[in-house]
PLY file of the C-alpha trace (Angstrom):
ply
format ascii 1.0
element vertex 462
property float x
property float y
property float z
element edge 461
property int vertex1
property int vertex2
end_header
49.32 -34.22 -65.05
45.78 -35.02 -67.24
45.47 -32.89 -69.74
41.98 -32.09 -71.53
41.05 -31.87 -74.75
38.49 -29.49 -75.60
35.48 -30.92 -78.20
33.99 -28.57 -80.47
30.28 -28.61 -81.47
30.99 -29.83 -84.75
32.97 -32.58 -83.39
30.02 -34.16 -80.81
27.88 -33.82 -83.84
30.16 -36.30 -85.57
30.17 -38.42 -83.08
26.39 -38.45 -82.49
25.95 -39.22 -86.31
28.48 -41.80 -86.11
26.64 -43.21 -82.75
23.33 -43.15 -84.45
24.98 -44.78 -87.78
25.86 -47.55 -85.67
22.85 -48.10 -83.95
21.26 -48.32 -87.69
19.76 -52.24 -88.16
19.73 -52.91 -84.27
17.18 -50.48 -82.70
14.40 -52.79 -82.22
17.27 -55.29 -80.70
18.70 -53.43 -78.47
15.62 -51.61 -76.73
14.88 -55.71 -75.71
17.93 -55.13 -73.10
18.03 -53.63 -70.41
21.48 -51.91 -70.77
21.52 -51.51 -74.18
17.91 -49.62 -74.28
19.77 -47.06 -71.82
22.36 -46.07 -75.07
19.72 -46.09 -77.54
17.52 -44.14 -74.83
20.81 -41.20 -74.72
21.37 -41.19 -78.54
17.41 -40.51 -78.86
17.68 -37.48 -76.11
20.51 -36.19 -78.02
19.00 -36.45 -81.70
17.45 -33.58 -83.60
14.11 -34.25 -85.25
15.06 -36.20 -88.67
17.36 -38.97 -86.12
15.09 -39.33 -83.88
12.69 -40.14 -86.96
15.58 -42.41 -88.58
15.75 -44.35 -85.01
11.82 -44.49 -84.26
10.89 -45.97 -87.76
12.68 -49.23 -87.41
9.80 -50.12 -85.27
7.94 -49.60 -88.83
9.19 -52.44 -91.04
11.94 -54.70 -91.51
13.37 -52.30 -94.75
13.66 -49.82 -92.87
16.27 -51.23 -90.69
17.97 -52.90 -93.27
17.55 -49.87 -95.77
18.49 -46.32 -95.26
17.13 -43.43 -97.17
13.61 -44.81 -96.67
13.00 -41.98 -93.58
11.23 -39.33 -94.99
13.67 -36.24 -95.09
11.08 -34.29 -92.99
9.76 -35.06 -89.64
6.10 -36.85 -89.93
3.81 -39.24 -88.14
3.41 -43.44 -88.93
-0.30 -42.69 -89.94
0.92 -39.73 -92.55
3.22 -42.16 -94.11
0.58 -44.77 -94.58
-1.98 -42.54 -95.53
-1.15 -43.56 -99.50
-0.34 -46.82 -98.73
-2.19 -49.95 -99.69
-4.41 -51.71 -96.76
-1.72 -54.77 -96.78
1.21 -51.92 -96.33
-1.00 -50.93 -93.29
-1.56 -54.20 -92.01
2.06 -55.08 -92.45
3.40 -52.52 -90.29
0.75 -53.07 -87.93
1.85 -56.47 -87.18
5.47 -55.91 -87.63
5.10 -53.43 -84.88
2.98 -55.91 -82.53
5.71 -58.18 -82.67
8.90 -56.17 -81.79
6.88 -53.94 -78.95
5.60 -57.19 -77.19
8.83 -58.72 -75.68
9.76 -55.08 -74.90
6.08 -54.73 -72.83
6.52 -58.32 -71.41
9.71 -57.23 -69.81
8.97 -53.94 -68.58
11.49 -51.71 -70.76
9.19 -48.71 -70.20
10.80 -45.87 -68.66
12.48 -44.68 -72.13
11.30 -41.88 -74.42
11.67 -43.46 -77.73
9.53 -46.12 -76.75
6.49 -43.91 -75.70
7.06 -42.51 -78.96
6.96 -45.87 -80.61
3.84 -46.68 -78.59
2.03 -43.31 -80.06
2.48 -44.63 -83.73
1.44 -47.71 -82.98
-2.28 -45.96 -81.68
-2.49 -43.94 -84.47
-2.98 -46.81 -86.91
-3.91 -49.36 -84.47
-7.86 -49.95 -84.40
-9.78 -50.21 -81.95
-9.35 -53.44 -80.21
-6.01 -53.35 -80.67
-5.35 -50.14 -78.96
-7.74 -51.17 -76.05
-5.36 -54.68 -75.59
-2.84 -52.58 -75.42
-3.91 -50.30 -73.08
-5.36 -52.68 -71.01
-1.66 -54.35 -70.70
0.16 -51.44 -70.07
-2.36 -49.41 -67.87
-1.07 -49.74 -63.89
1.83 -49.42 -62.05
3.63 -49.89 -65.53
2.02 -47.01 -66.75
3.16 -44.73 -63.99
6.45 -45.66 -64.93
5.65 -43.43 -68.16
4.40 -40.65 -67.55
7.33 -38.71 -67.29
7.23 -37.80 -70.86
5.55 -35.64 -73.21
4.43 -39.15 -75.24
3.93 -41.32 -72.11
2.02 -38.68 -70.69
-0.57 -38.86 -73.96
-0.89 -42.80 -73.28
-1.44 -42.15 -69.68
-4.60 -40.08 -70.58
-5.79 -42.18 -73.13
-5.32 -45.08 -70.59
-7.48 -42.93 -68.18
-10.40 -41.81 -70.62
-10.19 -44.92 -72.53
-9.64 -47.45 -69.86
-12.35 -49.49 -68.07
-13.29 -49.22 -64.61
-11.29 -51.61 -63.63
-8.06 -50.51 -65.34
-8.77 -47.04 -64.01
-8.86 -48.32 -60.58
-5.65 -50.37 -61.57
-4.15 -46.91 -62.35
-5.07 -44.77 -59.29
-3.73 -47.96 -56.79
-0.64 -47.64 -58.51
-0.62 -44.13 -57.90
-0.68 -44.11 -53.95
2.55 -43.17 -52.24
3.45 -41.77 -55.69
0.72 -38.65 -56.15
2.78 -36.04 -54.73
5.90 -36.46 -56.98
3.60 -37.19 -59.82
1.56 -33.87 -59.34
4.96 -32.30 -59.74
6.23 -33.68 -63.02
6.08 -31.64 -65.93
3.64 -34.00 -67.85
2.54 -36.44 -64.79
0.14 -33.69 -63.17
-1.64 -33.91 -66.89
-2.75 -37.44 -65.73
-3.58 -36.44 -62.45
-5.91 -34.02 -63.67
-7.69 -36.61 -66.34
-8.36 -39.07 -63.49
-9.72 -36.02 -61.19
-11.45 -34.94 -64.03
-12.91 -38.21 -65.27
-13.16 -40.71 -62.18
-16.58 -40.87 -60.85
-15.44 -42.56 -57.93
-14.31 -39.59 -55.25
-13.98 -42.10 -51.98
-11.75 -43.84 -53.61
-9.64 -40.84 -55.02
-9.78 -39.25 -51.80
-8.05 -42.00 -50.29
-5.65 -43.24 -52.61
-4.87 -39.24 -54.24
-6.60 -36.34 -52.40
-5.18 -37.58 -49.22
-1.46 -37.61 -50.61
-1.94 -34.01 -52.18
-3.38 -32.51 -49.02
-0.24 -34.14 -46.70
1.97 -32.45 -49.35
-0.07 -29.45 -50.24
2.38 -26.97 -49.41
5.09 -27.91 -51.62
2.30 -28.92 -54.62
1.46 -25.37 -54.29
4.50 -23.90 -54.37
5.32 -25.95 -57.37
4.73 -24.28 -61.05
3.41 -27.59 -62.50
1.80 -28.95 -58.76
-0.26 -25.63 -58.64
-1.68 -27.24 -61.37
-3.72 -29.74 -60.09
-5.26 -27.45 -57.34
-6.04 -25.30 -59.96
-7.74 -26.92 -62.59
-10.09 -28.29 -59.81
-10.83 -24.66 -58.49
-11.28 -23.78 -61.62
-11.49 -26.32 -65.04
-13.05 -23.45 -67.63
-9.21 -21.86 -67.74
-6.25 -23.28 -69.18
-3.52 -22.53 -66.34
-1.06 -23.44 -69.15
-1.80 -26.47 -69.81
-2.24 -26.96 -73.77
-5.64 -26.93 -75.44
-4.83 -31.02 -76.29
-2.86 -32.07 -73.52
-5.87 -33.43 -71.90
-7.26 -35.23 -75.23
-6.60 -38.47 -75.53
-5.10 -40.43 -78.80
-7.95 -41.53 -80.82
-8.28 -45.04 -82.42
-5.89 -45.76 -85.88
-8.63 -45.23 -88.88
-6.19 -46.70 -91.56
-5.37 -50.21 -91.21
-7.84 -51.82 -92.94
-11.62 -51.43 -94.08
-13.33 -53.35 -91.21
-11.33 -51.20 -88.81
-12.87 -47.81 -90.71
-16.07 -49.55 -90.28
-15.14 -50.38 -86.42
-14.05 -46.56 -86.23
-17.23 -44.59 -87.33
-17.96 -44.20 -83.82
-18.39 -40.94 -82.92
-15.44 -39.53 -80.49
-17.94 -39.41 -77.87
-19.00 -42.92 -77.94
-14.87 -43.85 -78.36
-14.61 -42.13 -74.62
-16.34 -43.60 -71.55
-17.60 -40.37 -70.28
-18.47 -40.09 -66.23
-21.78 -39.72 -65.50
-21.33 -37.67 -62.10
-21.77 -34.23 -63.00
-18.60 -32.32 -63.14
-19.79 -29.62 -60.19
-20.57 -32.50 -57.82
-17.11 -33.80 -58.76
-14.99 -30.87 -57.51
-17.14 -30.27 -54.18
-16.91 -34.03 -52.98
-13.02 -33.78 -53.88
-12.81 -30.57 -52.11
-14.59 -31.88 -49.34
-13.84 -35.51 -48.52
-9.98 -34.63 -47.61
-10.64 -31.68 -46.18
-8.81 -30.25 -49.17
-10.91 -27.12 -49.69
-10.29 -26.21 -45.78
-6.61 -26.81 -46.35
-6.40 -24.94 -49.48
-7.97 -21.96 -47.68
-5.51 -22.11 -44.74
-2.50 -22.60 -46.76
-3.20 -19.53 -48.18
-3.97 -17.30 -45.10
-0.99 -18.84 -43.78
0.99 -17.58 -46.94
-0.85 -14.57 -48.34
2.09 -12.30 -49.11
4.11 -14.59 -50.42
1.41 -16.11 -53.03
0.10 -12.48 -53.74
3.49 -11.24 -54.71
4.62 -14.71 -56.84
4.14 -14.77 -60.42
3.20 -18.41 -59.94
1.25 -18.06 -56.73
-0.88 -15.23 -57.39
-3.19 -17.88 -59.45
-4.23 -20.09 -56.76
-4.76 -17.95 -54.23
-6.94 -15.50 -56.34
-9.19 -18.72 -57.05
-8.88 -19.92 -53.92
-10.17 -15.75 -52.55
-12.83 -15.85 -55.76
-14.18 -19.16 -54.32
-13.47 -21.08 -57.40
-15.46 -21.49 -60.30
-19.15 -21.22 -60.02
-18.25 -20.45 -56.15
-17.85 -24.44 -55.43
-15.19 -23.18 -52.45
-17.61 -21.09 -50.65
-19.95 -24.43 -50.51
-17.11 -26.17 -49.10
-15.74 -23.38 -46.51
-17.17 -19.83 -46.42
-15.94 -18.96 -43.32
-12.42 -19.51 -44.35
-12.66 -17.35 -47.27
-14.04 -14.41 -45.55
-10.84 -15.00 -42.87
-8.51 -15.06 -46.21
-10.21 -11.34 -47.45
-9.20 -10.38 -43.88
-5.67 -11.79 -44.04
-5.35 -9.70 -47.43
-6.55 -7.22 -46.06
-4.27 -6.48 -43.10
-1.50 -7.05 -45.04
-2.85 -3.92 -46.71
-3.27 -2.03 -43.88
0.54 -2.58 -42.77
2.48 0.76 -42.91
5.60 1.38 -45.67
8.47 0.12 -44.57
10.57 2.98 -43.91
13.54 1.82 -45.54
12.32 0.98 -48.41
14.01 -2.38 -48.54
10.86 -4.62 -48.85
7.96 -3.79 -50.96
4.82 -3.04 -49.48
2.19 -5.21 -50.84
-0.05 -2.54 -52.98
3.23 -1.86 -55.07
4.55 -5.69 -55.71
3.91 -5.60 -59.82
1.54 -9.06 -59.50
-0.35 -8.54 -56.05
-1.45 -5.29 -57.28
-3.58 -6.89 -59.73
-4.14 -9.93 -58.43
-5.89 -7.93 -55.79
-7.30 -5.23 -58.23
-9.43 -8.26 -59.92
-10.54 -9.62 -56.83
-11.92 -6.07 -56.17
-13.58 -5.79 -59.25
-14.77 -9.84 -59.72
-18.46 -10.15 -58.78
-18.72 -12.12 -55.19
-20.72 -15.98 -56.25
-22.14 -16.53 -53.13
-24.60 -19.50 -52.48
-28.28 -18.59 -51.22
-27.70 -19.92 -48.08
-24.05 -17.81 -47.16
-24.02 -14.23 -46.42
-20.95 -12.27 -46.54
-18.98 -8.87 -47.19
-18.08 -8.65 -50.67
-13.68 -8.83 -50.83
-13.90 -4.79 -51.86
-16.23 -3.74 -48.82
-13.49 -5.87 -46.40
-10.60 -3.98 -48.32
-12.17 -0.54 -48.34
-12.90 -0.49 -44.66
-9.49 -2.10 -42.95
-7.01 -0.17 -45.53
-8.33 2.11 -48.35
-10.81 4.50 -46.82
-9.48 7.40 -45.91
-5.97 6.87 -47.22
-6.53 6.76 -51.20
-4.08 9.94 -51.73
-1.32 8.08 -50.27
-2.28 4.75 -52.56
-3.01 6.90 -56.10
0.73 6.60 -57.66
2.30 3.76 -58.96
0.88 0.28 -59.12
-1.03 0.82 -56.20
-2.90 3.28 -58.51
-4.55 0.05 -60.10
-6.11 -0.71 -56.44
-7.20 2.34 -55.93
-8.67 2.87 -59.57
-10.75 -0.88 -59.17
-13.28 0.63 -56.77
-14.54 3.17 -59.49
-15.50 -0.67 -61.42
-16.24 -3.02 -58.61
-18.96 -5.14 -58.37
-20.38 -4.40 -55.25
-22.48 -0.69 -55.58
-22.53 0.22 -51.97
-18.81 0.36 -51.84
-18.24 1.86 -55.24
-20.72 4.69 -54.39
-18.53 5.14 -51.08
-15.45 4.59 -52.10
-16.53 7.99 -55.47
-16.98 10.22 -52.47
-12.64 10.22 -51.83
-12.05 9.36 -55.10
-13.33 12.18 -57.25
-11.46 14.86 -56.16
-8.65 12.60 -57.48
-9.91 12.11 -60.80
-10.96 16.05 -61.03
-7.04 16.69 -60.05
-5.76 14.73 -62.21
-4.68 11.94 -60.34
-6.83 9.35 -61.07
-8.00 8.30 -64.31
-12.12 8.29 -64.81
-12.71 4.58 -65.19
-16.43 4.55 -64.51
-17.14 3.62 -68.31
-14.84 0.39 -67.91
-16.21 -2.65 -67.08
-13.38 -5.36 -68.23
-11.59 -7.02 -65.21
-8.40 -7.46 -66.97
-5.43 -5.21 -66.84
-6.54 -3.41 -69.74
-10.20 -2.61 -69.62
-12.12 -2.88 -72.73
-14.51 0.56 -73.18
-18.49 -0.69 -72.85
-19.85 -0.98 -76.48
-23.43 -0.07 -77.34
-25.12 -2.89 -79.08
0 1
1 2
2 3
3 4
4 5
5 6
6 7
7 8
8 9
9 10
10 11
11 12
12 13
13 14
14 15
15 16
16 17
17 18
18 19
19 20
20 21
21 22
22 23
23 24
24 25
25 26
26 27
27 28
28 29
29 30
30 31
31 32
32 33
33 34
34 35
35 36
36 37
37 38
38 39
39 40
40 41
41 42
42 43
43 44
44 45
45 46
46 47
47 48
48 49
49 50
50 51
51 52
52 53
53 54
54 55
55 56
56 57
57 58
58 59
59 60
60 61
61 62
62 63
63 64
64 65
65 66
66 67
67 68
68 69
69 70
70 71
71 72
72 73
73 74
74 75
75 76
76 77
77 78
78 79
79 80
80 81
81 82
82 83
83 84
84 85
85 86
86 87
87 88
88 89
89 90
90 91
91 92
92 93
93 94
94 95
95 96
96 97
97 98
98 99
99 100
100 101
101 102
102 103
103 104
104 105
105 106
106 107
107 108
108 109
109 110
110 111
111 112
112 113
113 114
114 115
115 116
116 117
117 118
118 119
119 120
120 121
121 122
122 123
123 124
124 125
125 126
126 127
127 128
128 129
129 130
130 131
131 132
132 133
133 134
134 135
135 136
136 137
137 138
138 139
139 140
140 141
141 142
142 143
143 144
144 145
145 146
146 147
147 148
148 149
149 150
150 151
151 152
152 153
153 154
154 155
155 156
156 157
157 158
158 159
159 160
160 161
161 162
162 163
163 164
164 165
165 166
166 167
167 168
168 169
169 170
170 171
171 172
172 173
173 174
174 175
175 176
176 177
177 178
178 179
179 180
180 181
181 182
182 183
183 184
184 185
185 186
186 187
187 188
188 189
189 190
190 191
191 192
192 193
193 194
194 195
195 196
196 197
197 198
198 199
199 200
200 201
201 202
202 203
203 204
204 205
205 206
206 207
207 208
208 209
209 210
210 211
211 212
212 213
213 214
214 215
215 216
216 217
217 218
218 219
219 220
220 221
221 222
222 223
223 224
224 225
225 226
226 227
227 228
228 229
229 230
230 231
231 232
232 233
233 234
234 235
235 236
236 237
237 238
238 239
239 240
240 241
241 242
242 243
243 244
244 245
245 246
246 247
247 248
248 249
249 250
250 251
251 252
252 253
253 254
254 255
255 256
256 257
257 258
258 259
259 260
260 261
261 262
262 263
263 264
264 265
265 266
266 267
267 268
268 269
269 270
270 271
271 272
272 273
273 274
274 275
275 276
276 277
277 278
278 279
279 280
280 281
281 282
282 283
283 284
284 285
285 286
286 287
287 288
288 289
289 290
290 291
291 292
292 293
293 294
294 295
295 296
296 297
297 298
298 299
299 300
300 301
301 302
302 303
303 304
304 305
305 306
306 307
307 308
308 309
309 310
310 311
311 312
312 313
313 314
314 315
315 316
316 317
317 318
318 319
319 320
320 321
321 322
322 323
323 324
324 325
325 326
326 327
327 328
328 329
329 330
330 331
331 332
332 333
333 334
334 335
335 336
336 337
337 338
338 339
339 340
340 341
341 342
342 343
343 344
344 345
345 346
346 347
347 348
348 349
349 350
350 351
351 352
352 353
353 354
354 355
355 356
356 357
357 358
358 359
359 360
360 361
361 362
362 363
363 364
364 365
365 366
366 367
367 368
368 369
369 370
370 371
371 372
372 373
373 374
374 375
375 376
376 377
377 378
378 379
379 380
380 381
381 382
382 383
383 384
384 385
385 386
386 387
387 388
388 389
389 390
390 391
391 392
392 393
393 394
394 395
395 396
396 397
397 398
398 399
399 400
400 401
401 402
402 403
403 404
404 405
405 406
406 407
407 408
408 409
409 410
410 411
411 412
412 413
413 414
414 415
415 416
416 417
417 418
418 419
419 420
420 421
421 422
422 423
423 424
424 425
425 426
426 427
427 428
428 429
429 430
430 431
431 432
432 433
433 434
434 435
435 436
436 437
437 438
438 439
439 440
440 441
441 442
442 443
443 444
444 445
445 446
446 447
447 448
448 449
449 450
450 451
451 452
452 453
453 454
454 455
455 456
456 457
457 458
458 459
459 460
460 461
């Protein structure tokens, strides 16, 4: 009969010290093989902060892998530790690094963590034409191989912004038969959305990317980091949680020596080739070309409830109902917007269940204000489209005549956005039912508000 011993905590820290005490003097070594990159690879996942530092800075120098107590006893960067340092210290390092990173490039050992990391440093210090050799080695099909990290992700934009034309096209080749799995990693839709955001050329990303995304659009949508992609392309002026420098790339090392701080005066702007299409014309032709706008809008008819009431689809398909950012969607496909303000709204117009078992749509906690701001968010329609505002459709298929039964609970919030919404027609209809409410008690008086968020901000006089 086996019998099982049971490891504390303190116990697999032991051994992890003793695993990483081992590994001391042979990092740069063993990340050369193939197997034995896959143990340093697990002892790097498992490290804290300070080992992972201790295993990383071997790549520095020759002391420290025959040295310990060299690692700072804090976490820091390559280029803070060289800050103070002499321009031969820099140079030193510089080349030290070159030397142990190129057999690990040449054979392809890039699908490992501590090596992206590695490759980070050696950008931060490396100058210009250094960083653009590398770059131009690694950017491809190995690169996609490396974006499935916080690190590789950086280098993956920087390739992207960075890279020439032809290493960007080199990049989004590699990507085909890979874009849907890639728009839902963590840190691989972040590279996605640089070449969307940066390529100028949209027949080629239509067929080598857009076309992938739209044949998988349902489960990119569905997807918390996918939804991503669709989003940022409604709409680039919002976050969508993506970090305020996840989309920056690594600048050029400024310490290795003084003809690389003279190489590195360069403005950031001049460092980045920046597209020339205009951003606008961008979005519509990707929107268009693939028919992804028209699919977008679909997907979300087809699915209305369930995005509405999702914490994670409630996004896309108020974007996709808003028309996207300066209205690009309703250039793309009016008519299927209107039909999606008509899917909401029959939704709406569906009785309580008389159970009680499923929520009726007015009183889910996030499609009550999803569709609360879409009631109150000005209509951008182009000069040559004509349609009913999303509150006139709501009003007349669900609300009118039936506010009393929709003034309690979170429905409330529905009811309360016509006091505030954009179009005046339907807010001077829609006072008629709703001040005896407010004179009852009902309803709050929310004519003075003007804010679309949850909490309205009170008008100030300036």
């Amino acid at each position: 009969m086996r019998s099982f011993v049971h490891i504390s905590a303190a116990d697999e820290k032991s051994q992890l010290h003793k695993m990483i005490a081992s590994l001391h003097g042979h990092v740069v070594a063993f990340l050369r093989h193939p197997v034995a990159s896959a143990v340093v690879e697990h002892a790097y996942r498992l490290s804290n902060s300070i080992q992972k530092q201790e295993l990383v800075t071997e790549f520095f120098s020759p002391e420290f892998g025959l040295f310990k107590g060299l690692v700072s006893k804090t976490p820091c960067r390559l280029v803070d530790l060289l800050a103070q340092e002499p321009p031969s210290k820099r140079r030193s390092v510089l080349e030290y690094m070159t030397s142990s990173l190129q057999p690990i490039l040449e054979k392809g050992i890039l699908d490992h963590s501590i090596i992206h990391r590695v490759l980070t440093e050696y950008l931060s210090i490396a100058g210009k034409s250094m960083a653009a050799d590398l770059l131009q080695q690694i950017s491809g099909s190995s690169l996609i191989r490396m974006i499935h990290t916080r690190e590789g992700a950086k280098i993956g934009v920087t390739c992207v912004s960075r890279g020439s034309r032809k290493e960007r096209k080199k990049i989004i080749k590699a990507l085909k038969g890979n874009a849907a799995k890639v728009a839902c990693d963590a840190y691989g839709c972040l590279v996605l959305i640089a070449i969307l955001d940066i390529v100028d050329d949209t027949e080629m990303l239509n067929k080598f990317i857009v076309n992938e995304l739209v044949s998988s659009i349902e489960q990119i949508a569905f997807d918390r980091h996918g939804r991503r992609i669709f989003l940022h392309l409604l709409s680039p002026q919002k976050a969508n949680g993506i970090s305020a420098d996840a989309l920056t790339p690594l600048e050029a090392g400024n310490c290795v020596s003084d003809e690389d701080n003279e190489e590195n005066t360069e403005s950031k702007e001049e460092l980045v080739k920046a597209s020339k299409k205009d951003p606008y014309v961008r979005r519509k032709e990707l929107l268009t070309g693939s028919c992804l706008g028209e699919k977008l809008v679909d997907l979300c008819i087809e699915h209305a409830g369930y995005l509405l009431g999702g914490a994670l689809g409630k996004d896309l398909i108020y974007e996709v109902a808003k028309g996207g950012h300066d209205g690009v969607l309703w250039h793309v496909v009016p008519a299927g917007i209107c039909k999606l303000h008509q899917a909401i709204a029959d939704i709406g117009a569906n009785p309580r269940a008389a159970d009680f078992d499923e929520e009726h749509i007015f009183e889910q906690y996030h499609a009550s204000r999803t569709i609360r701001r879409l009631i109150i968010e000005p209509t951008m329609l182009p000069n040559n489209v004509t349609a009913r505002s999303f509150a006139r459709v709501l009003w007349d298929t669900t609300l009118k005549g039936n506010c009393m039964e929709w003034a309690t609970g979170h429905s409330q919030k529905i009811v309360t956005a016509f006091q505030i919404c954009d179009d005046k027609l339907v807010r001077k209809e829609a006072m008629k039912e709703l001040k005896p409410l407010i004179d009852s008690g009902l309803l709050k008086n929310n004519g003075d508000l003007t804010e679309v968020s949850d909490r309205p901000i009170k008008k100030k006089n300036l």
